[in-house]
N, C-alpha and C positions, 0 to 999 in steps of 0.2 A: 552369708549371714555375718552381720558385724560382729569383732569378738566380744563386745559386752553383752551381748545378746544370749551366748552359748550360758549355759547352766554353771560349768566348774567356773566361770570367772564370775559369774553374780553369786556364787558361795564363797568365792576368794574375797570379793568385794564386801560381803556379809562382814567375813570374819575377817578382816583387818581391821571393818569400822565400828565393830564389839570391842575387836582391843582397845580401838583407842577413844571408846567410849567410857569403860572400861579406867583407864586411865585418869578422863579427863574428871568422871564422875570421883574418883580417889583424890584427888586433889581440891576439887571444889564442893565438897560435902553432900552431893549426889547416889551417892550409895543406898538410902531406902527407898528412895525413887527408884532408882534400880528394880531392885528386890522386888519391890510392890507392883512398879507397874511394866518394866520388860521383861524380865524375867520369866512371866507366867506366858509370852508369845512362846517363848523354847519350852516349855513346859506342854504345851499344847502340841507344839509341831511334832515333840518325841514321841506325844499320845496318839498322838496320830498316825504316826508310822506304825506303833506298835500294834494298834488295834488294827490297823488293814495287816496285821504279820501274817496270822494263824488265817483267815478264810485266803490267805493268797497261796499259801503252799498247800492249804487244801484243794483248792480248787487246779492248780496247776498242775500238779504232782498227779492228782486222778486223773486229766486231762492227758500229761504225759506218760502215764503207765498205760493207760488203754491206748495209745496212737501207737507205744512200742508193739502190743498183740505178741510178745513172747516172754513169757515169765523167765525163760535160761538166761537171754538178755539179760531182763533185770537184775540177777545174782552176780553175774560177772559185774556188770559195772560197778554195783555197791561192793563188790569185793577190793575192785580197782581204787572204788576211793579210800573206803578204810585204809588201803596200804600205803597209799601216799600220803597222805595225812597223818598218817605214821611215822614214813620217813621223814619228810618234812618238819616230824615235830625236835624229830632227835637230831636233826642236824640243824635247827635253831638253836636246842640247848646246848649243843659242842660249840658254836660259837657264839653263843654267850659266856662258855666256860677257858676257852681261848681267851676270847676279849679282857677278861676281869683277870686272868691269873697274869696278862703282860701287863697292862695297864694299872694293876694292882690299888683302885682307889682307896679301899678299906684303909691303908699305910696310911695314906698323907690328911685322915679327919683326926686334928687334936683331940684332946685328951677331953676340955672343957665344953665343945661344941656336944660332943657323944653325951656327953653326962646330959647336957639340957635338952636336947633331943629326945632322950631316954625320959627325962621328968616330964619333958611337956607331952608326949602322945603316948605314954605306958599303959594312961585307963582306956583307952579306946581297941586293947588287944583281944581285950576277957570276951566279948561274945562271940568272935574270930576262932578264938584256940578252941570254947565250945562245941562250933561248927565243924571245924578240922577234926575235932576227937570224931565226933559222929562219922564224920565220912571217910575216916580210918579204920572204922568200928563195922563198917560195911563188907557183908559178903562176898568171895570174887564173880559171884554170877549177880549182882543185886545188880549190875549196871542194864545186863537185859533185862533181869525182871522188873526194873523201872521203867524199860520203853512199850510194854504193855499197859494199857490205862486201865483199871476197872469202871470208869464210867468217861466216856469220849467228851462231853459238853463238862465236865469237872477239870480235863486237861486243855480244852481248847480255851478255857477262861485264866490258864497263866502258860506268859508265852516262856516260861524258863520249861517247860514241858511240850514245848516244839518236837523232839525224838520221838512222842507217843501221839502226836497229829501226823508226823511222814509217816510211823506205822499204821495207823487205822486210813490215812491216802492211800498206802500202797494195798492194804487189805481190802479197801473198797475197788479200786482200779482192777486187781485180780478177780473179784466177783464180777467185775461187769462184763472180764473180758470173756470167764468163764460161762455166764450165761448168753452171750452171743444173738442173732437175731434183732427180731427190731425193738425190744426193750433197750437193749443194751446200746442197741442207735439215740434212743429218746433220752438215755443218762448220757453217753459222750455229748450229745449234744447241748443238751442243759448246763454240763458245765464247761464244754465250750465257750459258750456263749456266756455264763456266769466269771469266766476268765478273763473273757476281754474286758467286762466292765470293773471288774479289782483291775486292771492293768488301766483303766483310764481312769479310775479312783488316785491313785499313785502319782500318774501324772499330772492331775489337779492339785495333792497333795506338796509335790514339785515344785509348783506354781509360789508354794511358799517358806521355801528352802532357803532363800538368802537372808528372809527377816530372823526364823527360828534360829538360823546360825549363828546373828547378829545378836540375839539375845542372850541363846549358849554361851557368847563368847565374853558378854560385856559383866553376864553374873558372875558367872567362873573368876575373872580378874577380881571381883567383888569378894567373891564367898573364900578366895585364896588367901588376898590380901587381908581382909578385914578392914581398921579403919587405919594399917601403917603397913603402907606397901613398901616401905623399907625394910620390916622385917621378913615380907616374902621374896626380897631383895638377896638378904643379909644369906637365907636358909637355900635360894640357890646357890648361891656363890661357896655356900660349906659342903653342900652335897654335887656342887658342880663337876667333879673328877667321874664320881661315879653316876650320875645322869648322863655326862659324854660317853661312858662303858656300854651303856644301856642304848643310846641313840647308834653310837658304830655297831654296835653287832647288830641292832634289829636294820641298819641302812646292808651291811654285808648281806646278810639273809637275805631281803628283797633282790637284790642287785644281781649273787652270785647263784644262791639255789634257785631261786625263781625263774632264772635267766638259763641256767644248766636244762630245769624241767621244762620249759619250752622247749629248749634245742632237743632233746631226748625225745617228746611227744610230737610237736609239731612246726610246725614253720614261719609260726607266730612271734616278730618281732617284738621284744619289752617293751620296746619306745609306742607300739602300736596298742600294746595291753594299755599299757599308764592313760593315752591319750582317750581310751575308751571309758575305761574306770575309774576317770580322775574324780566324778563327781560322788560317790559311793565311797571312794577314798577320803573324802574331804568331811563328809557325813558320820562316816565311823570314826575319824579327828573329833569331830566335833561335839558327836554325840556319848561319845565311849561304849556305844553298844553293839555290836555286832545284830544284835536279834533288832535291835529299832531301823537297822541301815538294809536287815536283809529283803527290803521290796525294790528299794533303788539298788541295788546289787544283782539281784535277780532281773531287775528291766534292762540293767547295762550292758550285763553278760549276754544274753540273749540277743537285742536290738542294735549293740551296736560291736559284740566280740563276734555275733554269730553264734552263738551255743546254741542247739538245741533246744524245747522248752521241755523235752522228758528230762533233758541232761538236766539243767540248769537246777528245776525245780527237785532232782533228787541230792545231788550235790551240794548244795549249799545249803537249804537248813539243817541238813547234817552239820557243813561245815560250823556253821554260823554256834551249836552247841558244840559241839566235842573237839573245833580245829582251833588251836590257840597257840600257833607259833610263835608272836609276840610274845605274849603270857608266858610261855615257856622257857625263852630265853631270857626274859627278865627274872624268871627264877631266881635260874642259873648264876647271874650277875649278881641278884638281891645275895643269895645263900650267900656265897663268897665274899663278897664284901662286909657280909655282916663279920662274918668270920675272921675276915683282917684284922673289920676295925676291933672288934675283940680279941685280939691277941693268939687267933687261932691258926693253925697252918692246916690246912684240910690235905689227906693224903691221896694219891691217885686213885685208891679204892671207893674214897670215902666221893669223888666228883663221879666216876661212874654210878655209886649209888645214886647221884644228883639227877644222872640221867635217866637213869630208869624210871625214880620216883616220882619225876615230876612228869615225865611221858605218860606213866601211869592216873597221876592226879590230876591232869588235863582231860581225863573222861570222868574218872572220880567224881570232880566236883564240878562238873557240867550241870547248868543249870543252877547252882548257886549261886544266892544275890552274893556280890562279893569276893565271887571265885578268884581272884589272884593274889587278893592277901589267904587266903583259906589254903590252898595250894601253897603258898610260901613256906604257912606252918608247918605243913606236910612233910613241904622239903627239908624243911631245918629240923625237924622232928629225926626222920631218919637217918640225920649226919650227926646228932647231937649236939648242935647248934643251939643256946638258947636263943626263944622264942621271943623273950621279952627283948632281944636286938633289933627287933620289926619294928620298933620304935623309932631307930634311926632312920627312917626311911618314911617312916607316913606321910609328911610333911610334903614330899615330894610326887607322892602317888600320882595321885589325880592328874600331875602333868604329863607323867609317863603314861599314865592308863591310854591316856588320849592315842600316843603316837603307837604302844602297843597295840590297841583296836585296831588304829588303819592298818598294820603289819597283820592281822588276824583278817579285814577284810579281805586284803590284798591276797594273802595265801588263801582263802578260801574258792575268790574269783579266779587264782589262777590254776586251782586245782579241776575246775570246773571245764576250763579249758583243755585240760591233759584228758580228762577220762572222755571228752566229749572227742577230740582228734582222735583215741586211740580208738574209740567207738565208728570216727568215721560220722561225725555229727557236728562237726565245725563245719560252717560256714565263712564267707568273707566279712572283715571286718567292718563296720561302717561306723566312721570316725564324727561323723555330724550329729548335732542337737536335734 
């Protein structure tokens, strides 16, 4: 197959000629063309993925619970993942708390950049610190009693309620397996069969991945910029020290934990992980969603890592709401730096509290639109940090969210991979389109 043929290089090809569409459209007064008429192709491509989200993990997830036929099975593995999802979170936030305390960018933003910063994005905090209060406000058992639905078609209609679709998957899977016989042949079969065609919906969907990306990429430069890309010029170059904080620790992460938890699980080469998942990689770049990416995540893992489909499909849209390593170490980084540039020294007690809290608030606020400034608050909250310093940093989000998501694909896919080898459900890789 030639390589412009392959999938991740016609998304790479997408999203270069967004950027420098992107570009060319800022400088020759193309911008509401933009808006008006590309724009709404990546608006569609995202609604699309998201709508095939929820009947994909239902139908697979049932599929894969009934072909396991042992309910003990099931508990161990979701035991396996919650753990590493775990670990994985708290050793993203140790080295985003390493990264920002040597690199220390909070020091080197003057004096006058902080103040303008602070005036220009302060009213965009108030419905944020709202959110945050609530989900502070939260019982310690509300997180399970939120993955029960009280009506299944009311949860299947917003996919931020993904965790109460894999419970009523898993709750149906275990009836069919319990009633046994040839009913329960005529449901494995129906959705068998109801699998593979969301599994060629996807790949149709696929089909139009490089324009949706092309259009993601060329608004985004648009909606950043506005009509003076100098000024989106001027506000990297002031928050540059601490965006580089944020990129080194979430490339560490990938590189050193990810690469540790294969050697520990299984025999699976990084360099052979990346070349599978590049395109699910480049999607959660692109799209900033974890839950919009999680079909092409779940075809990659599967088709071309070899997962299992019981694995695959129980693992990851877990992951895809509650695993947010990226998110978590940009915390990390966010807290701290805020704290510099305010003039604050955070003590070692007060960065352990960092870790805890924001471990904690990476299920917390699962499912919130918004979850990683909401989580910020969380964390500045319990350090004592004011909150209104999340200002310094808005300006930059959107760019990080980006690379943050691919680190939360990434560890989600490679999470996938661990509980599926130690299960003994890893198959061989297969690297082709």
């Amino acid at each position: 197959m030639k390589w412009y043929k392959k999938l991740h290089w016609q998304i790479i090809i997408g999203l270069v000629l967004g950027l420098i569409w992107g570009l060319v459209a800022n400088f020759v007064g193309l911008n509401e063309f933009t808006i008006d008429y590309i724009k709404p192709i990546g608006t569609i491509f995202i609604k699309l993925l998201v709508l095939i989200a929820v009947p994909l993990v239902l139908v697979s997830l049932v599929t894969g619970v009934t072909s396991l036929n042992d309910t003990t099975q099931l508990s161990r593995m979701g035991g396996k993942t919650v753990i590493i999802y775990a670990i994985t979170t708290v050793f993203a936030i140790s080295i985003g708390l390493a990264t920002v305390n040597i690199m220390k960018p909070g020091k080197s933003l003057p004096v006058e950049t902080r103040e303008q910063l602070q005036a220009t994005y302060s009213e965009n905090l108030d419905d944020r610190s709202e959110t945050a209060k609530e989900v502070m406000e939260r019982g310690p058992l509300d997180f399970f009693v939120n993955i029960v639905p009280e009506n299944f078609f009311d949860a299947a209609s917003d996919n931020s309620n993904m965790l109460q679709v894999v419970f009523v998957a898993i709750l149906l899977g275990i009836g069919i397996i319990q009633i046994g016989g040839k009913k329960a042949e005529t449901l494995t079969n129906f959705f068998d069969a109801f699998n593979d065609v969301i599994i060629r919906i996807v790949e149709l969907i696929m089909l139009t991945a490089p324009y949706g990306v092309f259009a993601l990429m060329a608004s985004l430069l648009i909606d950043l910029a506005g009509d003076d890309l100098g000024k989106a010029l001027e506000l990297l170059y002031a928050l540059g020290w601490y965006c580089l904080a944020v990129l080194i620790g979430l490339t560490i992460h990938v590189f050193v934990v990810y690469a540790t938890l294969f050697k520990a699980t299984s025999n699976m080469k990084l360099t052979t992980f990346f070349r599978a998942i590049q395109p699910a990689m480049l999607l959660g770049f692109s799209t900033s969603s974890s839950a919009a990416t999680l079909p092409v995540t779940m075809e990659r893992v599967e088709k071309n890592l070899g997962v299992k489909e019981e694995v695959a499909s129980f693992v990851l849209p877990i992951g895809a709401t509650v695993n947010m390593d990226g998110t978590s170490l940009y915390q990390a980084v966010a807290a701290v730096f805020i704290a510099q540039a305010l003039g604050m020294d955070l003590t070692l007690l007060q960065q352990l509290t960092i870790v805890i809290t924001a471990t904690a608030a990476s299920i917390g606020a699962a499912g919130v639109p918004g979850a990683g400034i909401i989580m910020l608050v969380i964390v500045l909250e319990s350090v004592q940090v004011p909150t209104a310093g999340i200002a310094l940093i808005l300006g930059v989000d959107r760019i990080l969210d980006m690379f943050r998501t691919m680190v939360n694909v990434t560890g989600d896919a490679a999470v996938s991979v661990a509980v599926a080898s130690s299960e003994g459900m890893l198959g061989d890789a297969h690297l082709d389109d």
